[in-house]
Every structure is written in C-alpha cells, then in structure tokens.
C-alpha positions in Angstrom: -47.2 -30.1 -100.0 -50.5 -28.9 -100.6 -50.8 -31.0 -103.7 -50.1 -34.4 -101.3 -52.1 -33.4 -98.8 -55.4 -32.5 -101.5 -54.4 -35.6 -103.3 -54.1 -38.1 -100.1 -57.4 -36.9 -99.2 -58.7 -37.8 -102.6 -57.5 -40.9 -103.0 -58.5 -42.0 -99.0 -62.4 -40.3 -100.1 -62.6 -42.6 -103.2 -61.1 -45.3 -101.2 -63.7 -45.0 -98.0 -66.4 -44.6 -100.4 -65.6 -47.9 -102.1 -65.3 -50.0 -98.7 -68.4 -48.3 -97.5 -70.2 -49.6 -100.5 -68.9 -52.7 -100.1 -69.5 -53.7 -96.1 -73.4 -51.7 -97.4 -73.4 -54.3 -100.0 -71.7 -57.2 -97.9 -74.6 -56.5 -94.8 -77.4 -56.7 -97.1 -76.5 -59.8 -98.6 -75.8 -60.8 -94.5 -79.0 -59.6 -93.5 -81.0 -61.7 -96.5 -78.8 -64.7 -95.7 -80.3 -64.6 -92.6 -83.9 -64.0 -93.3 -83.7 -66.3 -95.5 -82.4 -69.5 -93.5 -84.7 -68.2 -90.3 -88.2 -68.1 -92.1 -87.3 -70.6 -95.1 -85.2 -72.9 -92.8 -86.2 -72.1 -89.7 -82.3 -72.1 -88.9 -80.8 -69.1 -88.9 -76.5 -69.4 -88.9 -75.2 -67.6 -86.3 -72.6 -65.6 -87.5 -74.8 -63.5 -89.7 -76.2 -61.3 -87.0 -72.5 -60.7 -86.2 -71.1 -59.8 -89.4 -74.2 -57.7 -90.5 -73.6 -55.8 -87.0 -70.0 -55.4 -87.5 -70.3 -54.0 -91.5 -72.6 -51.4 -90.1 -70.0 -50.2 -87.7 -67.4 -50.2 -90.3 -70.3 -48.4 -92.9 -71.4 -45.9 -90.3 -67.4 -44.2 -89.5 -66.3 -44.7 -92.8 -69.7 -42.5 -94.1 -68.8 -39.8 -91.6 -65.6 -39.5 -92.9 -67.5 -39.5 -96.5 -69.5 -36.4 -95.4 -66.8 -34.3 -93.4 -65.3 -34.7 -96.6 -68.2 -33.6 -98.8 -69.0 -31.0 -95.7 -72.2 -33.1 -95.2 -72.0 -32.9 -91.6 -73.1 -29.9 -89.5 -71.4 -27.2 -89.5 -73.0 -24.8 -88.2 -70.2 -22.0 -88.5 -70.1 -21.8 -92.4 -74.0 -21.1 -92.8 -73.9 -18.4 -90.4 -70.7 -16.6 -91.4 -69.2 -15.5 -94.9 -66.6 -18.2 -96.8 -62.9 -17.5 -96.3 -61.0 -15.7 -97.4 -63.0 -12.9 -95.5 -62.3 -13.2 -91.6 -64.7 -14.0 -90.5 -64.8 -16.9 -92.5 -61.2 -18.1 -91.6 -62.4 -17.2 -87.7 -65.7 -19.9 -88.0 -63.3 -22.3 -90.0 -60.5 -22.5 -87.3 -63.7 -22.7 -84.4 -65.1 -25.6 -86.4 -61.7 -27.1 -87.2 -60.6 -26.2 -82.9 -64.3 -28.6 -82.5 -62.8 -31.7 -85.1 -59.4 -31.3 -83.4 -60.8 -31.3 -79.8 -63.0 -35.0 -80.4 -61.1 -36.4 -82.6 -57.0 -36.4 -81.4 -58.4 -37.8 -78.0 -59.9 -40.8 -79.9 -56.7 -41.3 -81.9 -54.6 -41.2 -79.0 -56.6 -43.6 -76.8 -56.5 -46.2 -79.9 -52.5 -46.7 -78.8 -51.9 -45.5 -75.4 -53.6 -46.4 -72.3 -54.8 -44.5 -69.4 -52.1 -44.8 -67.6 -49.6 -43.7 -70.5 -48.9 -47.0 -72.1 -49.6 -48.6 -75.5 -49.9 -52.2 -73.8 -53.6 -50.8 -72.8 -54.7 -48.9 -75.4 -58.1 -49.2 -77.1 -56.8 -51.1 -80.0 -54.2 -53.4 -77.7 -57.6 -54.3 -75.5 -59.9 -55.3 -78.8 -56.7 -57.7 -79.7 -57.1 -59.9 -76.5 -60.7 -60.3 -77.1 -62.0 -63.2 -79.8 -65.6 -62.8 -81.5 -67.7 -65.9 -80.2 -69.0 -66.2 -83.3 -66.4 -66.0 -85.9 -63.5 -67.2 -83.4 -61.2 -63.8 -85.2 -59.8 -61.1 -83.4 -62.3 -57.7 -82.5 -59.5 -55.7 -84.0 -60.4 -56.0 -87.0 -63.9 -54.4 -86.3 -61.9 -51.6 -83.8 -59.6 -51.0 -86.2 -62.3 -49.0 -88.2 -62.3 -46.1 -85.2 -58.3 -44.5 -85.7 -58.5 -45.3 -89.4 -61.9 -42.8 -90.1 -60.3 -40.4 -87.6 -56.7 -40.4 -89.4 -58.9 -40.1 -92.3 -61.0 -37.3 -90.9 -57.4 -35.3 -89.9 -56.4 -35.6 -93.6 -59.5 -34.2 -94.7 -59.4 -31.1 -92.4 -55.6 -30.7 -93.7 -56.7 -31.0 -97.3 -59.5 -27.9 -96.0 -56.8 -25.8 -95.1 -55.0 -26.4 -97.6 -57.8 -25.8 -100.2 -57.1 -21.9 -102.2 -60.1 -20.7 -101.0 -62.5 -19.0 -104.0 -62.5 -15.5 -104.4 -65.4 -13.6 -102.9 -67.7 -13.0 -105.0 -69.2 -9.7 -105.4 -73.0 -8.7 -104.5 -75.2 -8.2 -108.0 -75.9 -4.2 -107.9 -79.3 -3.7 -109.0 -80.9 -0.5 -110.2 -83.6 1.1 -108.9 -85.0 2.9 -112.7 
C-alpha cells in the first residue's frame, strides 16, 4: 500500500506539473493574443480576458498542490522542531497534517453536497447551471480545478505519512585539543 500511495502521488505531481505548464503556457499566449489585437488592431476578442483569467485559476491550485508536494509551502512546524522519526517531529507533523485536514475536507465536501445535506447544491452542481458569457461552456470546467488540487493535496499528505522517514542523523562531535 505504501508503494501505491508514494507512486499515485508521483504520478498526480508529474501530472499537475505538466497541466500547470501548460494553462502558464496557454495564458501567455492568451494574454499576447490580446495585446496584440488591442494596440495593433484596436479590437481586442473578447474571450481572451476570460480564458487568461480562468488558466490562472487552474495554474494557481494546481501550483499549490506542486509545493505541498515539494513542502514549498509554510510549514512552520518542521523548521522549529526536529524531523521524525524523533517525537517531536511526528507531534509537529500530525499538527501540520490536523491544519491540511481541517481546510481542506471541508472544501472537498462542499464540492458535492450542499448546505442543507444534498449533492443537487453542492459547489460543483451550482458551477454546472451557470454558462460563461463569453465562451457559452459550462463554469465547471473552471470549478472543477478546486476538489481535484485538494484530492491531490490529500494524496500527497498520505504519500508523507507513508514516506520511511530518514534516520536521525547524529551531531558531528568536535574536539576541543
């Protein structure tokens, strides 16, 4: 199991990274499209304002899953206290994973299910209803982004657990001659 879970999160890393780059790559070219028909045309096409906005959202969650991954993000805990496998290691690991847990299963519940209880209303069941003006597609496939980088950020905190953690190293003695 720990082999599936370290490998799942390798695989999702590699494939985040790679759709980061390319909504990064796919904004830019967006962004120039429209500079480009506003101050060389003087007619900007409407849809690239949209499309640039919406590659930033899906560039922005998919990099946060890149650094929770990488332990980019701040984490307080592990600077302060020794790695695991001392104790107090494993204690600022299960307060920092008790943080992840705490924002982000609220998030991925709310995606499906409603306030009242039912998945008719949820987050993602809302975005479907609604129609970009622009593009004429469905928001959910901008909204989607939100349970997928925190499914992918609860894979990643697995594959941390599930890590051997490296044997404590032990402090250089020096003499005093």
């Amino acid at each position: 199991m720990r082999k599936f879970v370290l490998g799942l999160s390798n695989a999702l890393d590699t494939l985040a990274r790679s759709v980061a780059v390319a909504a990064v790559a796919g904004m830019f070219v967006t962004v120039m499209i429209q500079v480009i028909a506003r101050y060389g045309f003087a007619s900007p096409p409407v849809w690239t304002e949209d499309v640039a906005r919406y590659m930033m959202v899906w560039t922005g969650l998919l990099g946060a899953t890149l650094s929770f991954k990488t332990r980019s993000d701040a984490v307080l805990m592990t600077s302060v206290f020794p790695a695991r496998p001392h104790w107090l290691g494993r204690l600022a690991e299960a307060i920092h994973s008790a943080a992840v847990l705490t924002f982000v299963l609220p998030v991925v519940y709310f995606c499906f299910v409603g306030l009242r209880g039912g998945f008719a209303r949820g987050y993602l069941a809302r975005q479907a209803a609604l129609t970009m003006d622009t593009l004429g597609i469905a928001m959910v496939w901008v909204a989607s982004v939100v349970p997928i980088a925190m499914i992918i950020i609860l894979i990643h905190l697995a594959a941390r657990w599930a890590e051997v953690p490296a044997p404590a190293q032990a402090e250089p003695q020096t003499s005093l001659d």
